[in-house]
C-alpha positions in Angstrom: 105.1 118.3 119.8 104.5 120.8 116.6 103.7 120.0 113.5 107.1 120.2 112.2 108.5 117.6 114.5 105.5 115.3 114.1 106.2 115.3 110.4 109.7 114.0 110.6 108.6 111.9 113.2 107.2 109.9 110.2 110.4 109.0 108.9 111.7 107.4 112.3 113.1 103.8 112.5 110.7 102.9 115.1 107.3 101.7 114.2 105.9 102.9 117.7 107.4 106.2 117.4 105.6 106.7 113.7 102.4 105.3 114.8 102.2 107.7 117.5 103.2 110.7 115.3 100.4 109.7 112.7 97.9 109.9 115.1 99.1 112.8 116.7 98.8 114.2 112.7 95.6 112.9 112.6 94.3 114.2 115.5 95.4 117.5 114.1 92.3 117.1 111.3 92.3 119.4 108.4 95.5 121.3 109.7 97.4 118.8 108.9 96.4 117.8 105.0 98.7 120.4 103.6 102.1 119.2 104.9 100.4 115.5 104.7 99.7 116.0 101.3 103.5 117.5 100.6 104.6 114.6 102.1 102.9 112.3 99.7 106.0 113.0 97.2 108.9 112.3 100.0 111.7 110.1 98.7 111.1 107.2 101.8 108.3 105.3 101.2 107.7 105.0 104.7 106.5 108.8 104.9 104.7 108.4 102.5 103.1 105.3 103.4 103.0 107.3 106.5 101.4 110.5 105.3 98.5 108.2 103.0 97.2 106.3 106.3 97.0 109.6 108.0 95.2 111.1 105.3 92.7 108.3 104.6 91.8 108.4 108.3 91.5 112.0 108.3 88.9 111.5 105.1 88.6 114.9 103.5 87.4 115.1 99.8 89.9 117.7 99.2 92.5 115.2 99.3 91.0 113.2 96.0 94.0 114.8 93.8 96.8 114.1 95.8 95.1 110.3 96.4 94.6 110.3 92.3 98.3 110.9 92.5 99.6 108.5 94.9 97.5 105.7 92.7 100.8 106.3 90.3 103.3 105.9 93.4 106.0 102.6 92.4 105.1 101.1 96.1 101.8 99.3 96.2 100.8 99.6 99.8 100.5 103.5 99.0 98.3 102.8 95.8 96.2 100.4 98.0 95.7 103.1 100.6 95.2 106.1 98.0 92.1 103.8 96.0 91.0 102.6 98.9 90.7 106.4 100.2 89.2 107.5 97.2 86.8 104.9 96.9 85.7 105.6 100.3 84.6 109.1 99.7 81.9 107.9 97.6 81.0 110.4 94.4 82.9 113.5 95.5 86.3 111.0 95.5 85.1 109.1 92.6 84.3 112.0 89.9 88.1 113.3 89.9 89.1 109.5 89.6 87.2 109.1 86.1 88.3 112.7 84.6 91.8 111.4 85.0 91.3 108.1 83.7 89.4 109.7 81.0 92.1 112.1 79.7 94.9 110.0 80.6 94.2 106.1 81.4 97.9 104.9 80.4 99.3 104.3 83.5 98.4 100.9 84.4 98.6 101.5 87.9 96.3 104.1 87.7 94.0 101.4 86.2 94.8 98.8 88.8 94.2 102.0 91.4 91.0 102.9 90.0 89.2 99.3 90.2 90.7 99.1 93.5 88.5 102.3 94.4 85.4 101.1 92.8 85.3 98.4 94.7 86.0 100.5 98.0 83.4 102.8 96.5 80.7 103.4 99.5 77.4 104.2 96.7 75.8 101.4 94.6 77.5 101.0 91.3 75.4 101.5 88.4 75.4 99.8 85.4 77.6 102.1 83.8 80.3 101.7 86.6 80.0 97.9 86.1 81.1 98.7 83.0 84.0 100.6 83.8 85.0 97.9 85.5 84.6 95.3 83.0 86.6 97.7 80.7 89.6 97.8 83.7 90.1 94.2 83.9 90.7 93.6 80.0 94.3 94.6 79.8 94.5 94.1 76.3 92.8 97.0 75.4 93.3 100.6 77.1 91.0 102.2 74.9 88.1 101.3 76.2 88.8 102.5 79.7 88.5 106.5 78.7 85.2 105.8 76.6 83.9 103.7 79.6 85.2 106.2 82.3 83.1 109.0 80.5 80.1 107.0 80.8 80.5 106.3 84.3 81.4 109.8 84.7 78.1 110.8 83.2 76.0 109.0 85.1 77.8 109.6 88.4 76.8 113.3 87.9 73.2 112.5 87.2 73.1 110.6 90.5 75.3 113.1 92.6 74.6 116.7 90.4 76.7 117.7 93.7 79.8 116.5 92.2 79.5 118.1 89.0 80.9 121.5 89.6 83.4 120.2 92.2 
C-alpha cells in the first residue's frame, strides 16, 4: 500500500484496519512525519488521534512544533499523546515547549499539556523546572507561568547548550 492510501486508511471505521495502517506509517520512519504532521490538523479526531500515536512512536525531535500544537487540540487523548511525546524527547522536545509558554501561556490546555510533558520528561528536573511546575498547577494566576517558563528555559540550556540554537 503507498503512502497515500495508508493515510486515509487512518480515517477507516475499523479499528484493525487503522492499527495496521499506523504501523505500516510507522514503519515508514521519517518519510512519513510530513503528511503525519499535516494530518495533525484533519477535521476527525480519529486521524488525528491516529497521526499523534504514529508520530510519538516514530520519536523525531523535529516533530516538537507540531506536538506543541496538538497540546491546543479540543480532544484530550491527542493533548495526552502530544505532552507525553514531547516530554519524552527530553531537552531537544522540552526547550520549544517553554518558548511557547513563555510568549504565550494563555491557553490553559497548553498549561495542562505542558505539566503533562514535565512529568513525561526523560532528564532530571531541576529546581527551576520544579518550579515551573509549581507555577502550572496554581490556576489562579497565569502570570507566573511565562516568568517561571524563562527560568526553566534558562537553565535547561545551561544543562543541554545543545538545545540552545535548535
Amino acid at each position: 500500500m503507498d503512502i497515500t492510501s495508508l493515510l486515509a486508511e487512518l480515517d477507516n471505521p475499523n479499528s484493525v484496519e487503522r492499527r495496521n495502517a499506523r504501523l505500516a506509517l510507522i514503519q515508514m520512519g521519517r518519510a512519513a512525519i510530513p503528511a503525519l504532521v499535516k494530518l495533525l490538523a484533519d477535521a476527525h479526531h480519529r486521524v488525528r488521534w491516529e497521526a499523534a500515536k504514529a508520530l510519538e512512536v516514530i520519536d523525531d525531535v523535529s516533530t516538537a512544533p507540531a506536538f506543541i500544537g496538538a497540546l491546543e487540540d479540543e480532544d484530550f487523548g491527542i493533548r495526552w499523546l502530544a505532552a507525553e511525546a514531547l516530554g519524552r524527547m527530553g531537552a531537544a522536545g522540552l526547550r520549544p515547549l517553554l518558548l511557547k509558554l513563555v510568549a504565550d501561556s494563555g491557553n490553559s490546555w497548553l498549561r495542562e499539556g505542558a505539566h503533562h510533558a514535565l512529568h513525561f520528561y526523560n532528564g532530571e528536573l531541576n529546581p527551576q523546572m520544579e518550579q515551573l511546575l509549581r507555577a502550572l498547577e496554581d490556576t489562579s494566576s497565569t502570570t507566573s507561568v511565562p516568568w517561571a517558563a524563562g527560568i526553566a528555559l534558562q537553565s535547561l540550556e545551561q544543562e543541554n547548550p545543545s538545545t540552545a540554537s535548535a
